[in-house]
C-alpha positions as CSV (number, residue, x, y, z in Angstrom):
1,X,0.0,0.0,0.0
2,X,3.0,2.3,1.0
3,X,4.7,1.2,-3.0
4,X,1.8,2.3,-4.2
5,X,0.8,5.5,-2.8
6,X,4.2,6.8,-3.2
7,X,3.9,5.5,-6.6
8,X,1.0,8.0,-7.2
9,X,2.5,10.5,-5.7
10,X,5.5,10.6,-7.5
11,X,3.6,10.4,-10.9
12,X,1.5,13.7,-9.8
13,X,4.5,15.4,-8.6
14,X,6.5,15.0,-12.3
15,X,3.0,16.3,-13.8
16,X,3.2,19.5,-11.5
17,X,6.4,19.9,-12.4
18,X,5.9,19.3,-15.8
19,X,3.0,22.0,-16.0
20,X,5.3,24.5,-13.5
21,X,8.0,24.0,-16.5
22,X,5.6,24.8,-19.5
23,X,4.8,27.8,-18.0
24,X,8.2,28.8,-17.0
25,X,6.8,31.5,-14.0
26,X,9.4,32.1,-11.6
27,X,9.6,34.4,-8.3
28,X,12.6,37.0,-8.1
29,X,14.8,37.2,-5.7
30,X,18.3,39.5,-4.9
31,X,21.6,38.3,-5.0
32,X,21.0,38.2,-1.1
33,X,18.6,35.6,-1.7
34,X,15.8,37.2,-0.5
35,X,12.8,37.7,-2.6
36,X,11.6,40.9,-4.3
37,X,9.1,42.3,-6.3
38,X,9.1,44.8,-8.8
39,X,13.0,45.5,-7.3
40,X,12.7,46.0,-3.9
41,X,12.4,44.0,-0.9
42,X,9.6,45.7,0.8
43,X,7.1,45.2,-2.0
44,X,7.8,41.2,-1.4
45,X,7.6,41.3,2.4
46,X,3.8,43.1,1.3
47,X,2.7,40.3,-0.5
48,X,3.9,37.8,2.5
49,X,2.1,39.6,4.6
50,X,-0.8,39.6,2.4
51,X,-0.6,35.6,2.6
52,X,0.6,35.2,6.1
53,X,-1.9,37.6,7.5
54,X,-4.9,38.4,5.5
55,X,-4.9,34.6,4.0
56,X,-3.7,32.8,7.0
57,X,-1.1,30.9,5.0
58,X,1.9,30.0,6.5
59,X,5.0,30.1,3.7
60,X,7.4,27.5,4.2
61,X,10.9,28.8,4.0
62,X,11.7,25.3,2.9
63,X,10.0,25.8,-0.3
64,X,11.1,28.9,-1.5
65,X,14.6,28.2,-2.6
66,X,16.3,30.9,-4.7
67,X,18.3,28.5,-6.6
68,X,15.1,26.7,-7.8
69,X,13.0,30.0,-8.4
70,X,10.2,27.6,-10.7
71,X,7.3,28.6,-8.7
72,X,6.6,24.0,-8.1
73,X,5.7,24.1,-4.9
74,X,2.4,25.0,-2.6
75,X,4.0,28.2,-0.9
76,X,5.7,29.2,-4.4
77,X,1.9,29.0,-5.7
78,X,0.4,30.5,-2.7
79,X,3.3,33.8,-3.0
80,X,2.4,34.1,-6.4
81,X,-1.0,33.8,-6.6
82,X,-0.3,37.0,-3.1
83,X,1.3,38.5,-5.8
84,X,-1.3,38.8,-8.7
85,X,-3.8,39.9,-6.0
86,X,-2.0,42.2,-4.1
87,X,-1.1,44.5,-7.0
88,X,-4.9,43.7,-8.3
89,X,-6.1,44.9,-5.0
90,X,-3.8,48.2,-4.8
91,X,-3.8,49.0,-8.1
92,X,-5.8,52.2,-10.1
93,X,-7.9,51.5,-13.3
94,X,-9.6,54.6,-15.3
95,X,-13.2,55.4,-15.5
96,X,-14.8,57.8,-18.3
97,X,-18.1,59.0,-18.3
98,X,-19.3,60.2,-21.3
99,X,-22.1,62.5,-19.2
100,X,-22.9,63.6,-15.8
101,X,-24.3,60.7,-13.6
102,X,-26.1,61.2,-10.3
103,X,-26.2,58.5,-7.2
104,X,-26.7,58.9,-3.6
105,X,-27.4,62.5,-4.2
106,X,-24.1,62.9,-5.3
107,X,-23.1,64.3,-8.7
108,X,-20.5,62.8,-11.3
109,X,-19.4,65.1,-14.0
110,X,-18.5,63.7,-17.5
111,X,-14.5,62.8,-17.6
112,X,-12.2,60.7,-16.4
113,X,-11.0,59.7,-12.9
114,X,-8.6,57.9,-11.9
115,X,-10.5,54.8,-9.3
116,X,-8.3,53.2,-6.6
117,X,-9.2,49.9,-6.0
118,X,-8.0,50.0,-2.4
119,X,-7.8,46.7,-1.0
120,X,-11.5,45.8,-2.4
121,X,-12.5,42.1,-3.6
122,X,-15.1,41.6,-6.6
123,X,-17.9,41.7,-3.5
124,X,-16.6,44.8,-2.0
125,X,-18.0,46.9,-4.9
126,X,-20.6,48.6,-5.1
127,X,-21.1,47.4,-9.0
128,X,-24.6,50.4,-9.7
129,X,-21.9,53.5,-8.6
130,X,-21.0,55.1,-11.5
131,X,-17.5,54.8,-11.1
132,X,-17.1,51.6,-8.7
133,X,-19.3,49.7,-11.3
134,X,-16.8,49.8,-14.6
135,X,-13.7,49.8,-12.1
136,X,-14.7,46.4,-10.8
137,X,-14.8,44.5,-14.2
138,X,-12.0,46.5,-15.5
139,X,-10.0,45.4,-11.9
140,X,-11.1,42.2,-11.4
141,X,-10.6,41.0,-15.0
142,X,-11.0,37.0,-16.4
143,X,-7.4,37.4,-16.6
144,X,-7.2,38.7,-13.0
145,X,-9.8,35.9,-11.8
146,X,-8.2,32.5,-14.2
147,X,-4.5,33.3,-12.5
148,X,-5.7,33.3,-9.2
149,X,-7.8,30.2,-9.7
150,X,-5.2,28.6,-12.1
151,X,-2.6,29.0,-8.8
152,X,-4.7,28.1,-6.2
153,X,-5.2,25.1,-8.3
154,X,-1.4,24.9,-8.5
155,X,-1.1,24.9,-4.1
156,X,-3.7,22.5,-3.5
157,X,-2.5,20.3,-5.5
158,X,1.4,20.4,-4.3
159,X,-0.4,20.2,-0.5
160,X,-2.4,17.4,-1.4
161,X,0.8,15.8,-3.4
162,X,2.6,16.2,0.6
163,X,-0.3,14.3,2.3
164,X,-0.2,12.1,-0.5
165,X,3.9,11.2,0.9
166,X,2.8,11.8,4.7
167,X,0.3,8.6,4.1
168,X,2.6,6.7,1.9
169,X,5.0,7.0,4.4
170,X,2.3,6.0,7.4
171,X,0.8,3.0,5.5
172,X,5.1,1.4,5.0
173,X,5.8,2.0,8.6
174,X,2.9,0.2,9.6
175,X,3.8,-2.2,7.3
176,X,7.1,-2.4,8.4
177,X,5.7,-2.9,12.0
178,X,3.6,-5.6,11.0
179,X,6.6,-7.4,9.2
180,X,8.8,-6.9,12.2
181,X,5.9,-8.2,14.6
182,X,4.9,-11.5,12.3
183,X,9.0,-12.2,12.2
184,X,8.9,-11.8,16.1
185,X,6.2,-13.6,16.2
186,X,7.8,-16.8,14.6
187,X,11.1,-16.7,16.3
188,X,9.4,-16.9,19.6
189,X,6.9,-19.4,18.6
190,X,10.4,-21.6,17.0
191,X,12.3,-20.7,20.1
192,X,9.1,-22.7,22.2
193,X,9.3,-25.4,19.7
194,X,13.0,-25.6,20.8
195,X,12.4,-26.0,24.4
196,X,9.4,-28.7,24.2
197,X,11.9,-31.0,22.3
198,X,13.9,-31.9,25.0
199,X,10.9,-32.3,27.4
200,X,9.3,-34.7,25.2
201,X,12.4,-36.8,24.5
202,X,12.4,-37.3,27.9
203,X,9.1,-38.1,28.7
204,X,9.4,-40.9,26.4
């Protein structure tokens, strides 16, 4: 059972690696070995703290080598897909109105603005304001929504692939403890077999 689980395993780890290879996305790092984004250290500690914080996801130092920068593993995935959200969610997009627009009250001459997105999700727009409205779609794009999908994909399956090697490994030590037992087992029960011998040579 162990064989064969690790067996599995192993075949769906070459596939992630596989697909991680076609797509060639790495993370960046300095010649310090410590990761960066857009050049600067800072903007890489945001999007950890993104993860680590807003997410709750722990990154494993372990697998995050800057040697091996292939985002492969499940806090690679988890980084990057921090990464592509974070500058989604504090980026700027640009409205036009072609006329004035009233809501709430409030007046919204024809032209263009400039629309922070602020740290808002898809649900944290309102999508009838006349300027939150066309920022959503134009913030959280297919493209923005398919990557993030695409790499949370990407972690639960490296995750999965480690519980996948956490039960391989359980199911050979238990067999390994059942061989040692049987083998135990049979040396005692020869070992009795032994000692009777005598007794019943004498007997007769």
């Amino acid at each position: 059972m162990g064989a064969f689980a690790a067996l599995q395993v192993k075949a769906g780890a070459d596939s992630l690696q596989a697909f991680s290879s076609e797509q060639n996305v790495t993370l960046s790092y300095n010649e310090d070995g410590e990761l960066v984004d857009r050049g600067t250290v800072e903007g890489a500690q945001a999007i950890v703290d993104l993860v680590e914080n807003d997410w709750n996801y722990q990154l494993k130092s372990s697998e995050m080598d800057p040697n091996d920068p292939l985002v492969n593993t499940g806090s690679e995935y988890m980084y990057q897909m921090g990464l592509v959200s974070y500058h989604t969610l504090f980026g700027t997009t640009t409205v036009v109105l072609e006329e004035d627009v009233e809501y709430n009250g409030e007046t919204f001459a024809a032209g263009e603005y400039e629309v922070e997105t602020d740290g808002k999700y898809w649900a944290d727009f309102d999508r009838m304001h006349p300027l939150e409205g066309p920022a959503r779609a134009q913030v959280w794009s297919p493209t923005a929504h398919a990557l993030i999908a695409e790499l949370g994909v990407g972690s639960v399956t490296a995750n999965v692939l480690d519980l996948g090697l956490g039960t391989a490994a359980i199911a050979a030590g238990l067999g390994v403890t059942l061989v040692g037992t049987g083998l135990g087992l049979l040396w005692v029960i020869a070992g009795d077999k032994k000692k009777a011998a005598p007794a019943e040579t004498a007997t007769a």
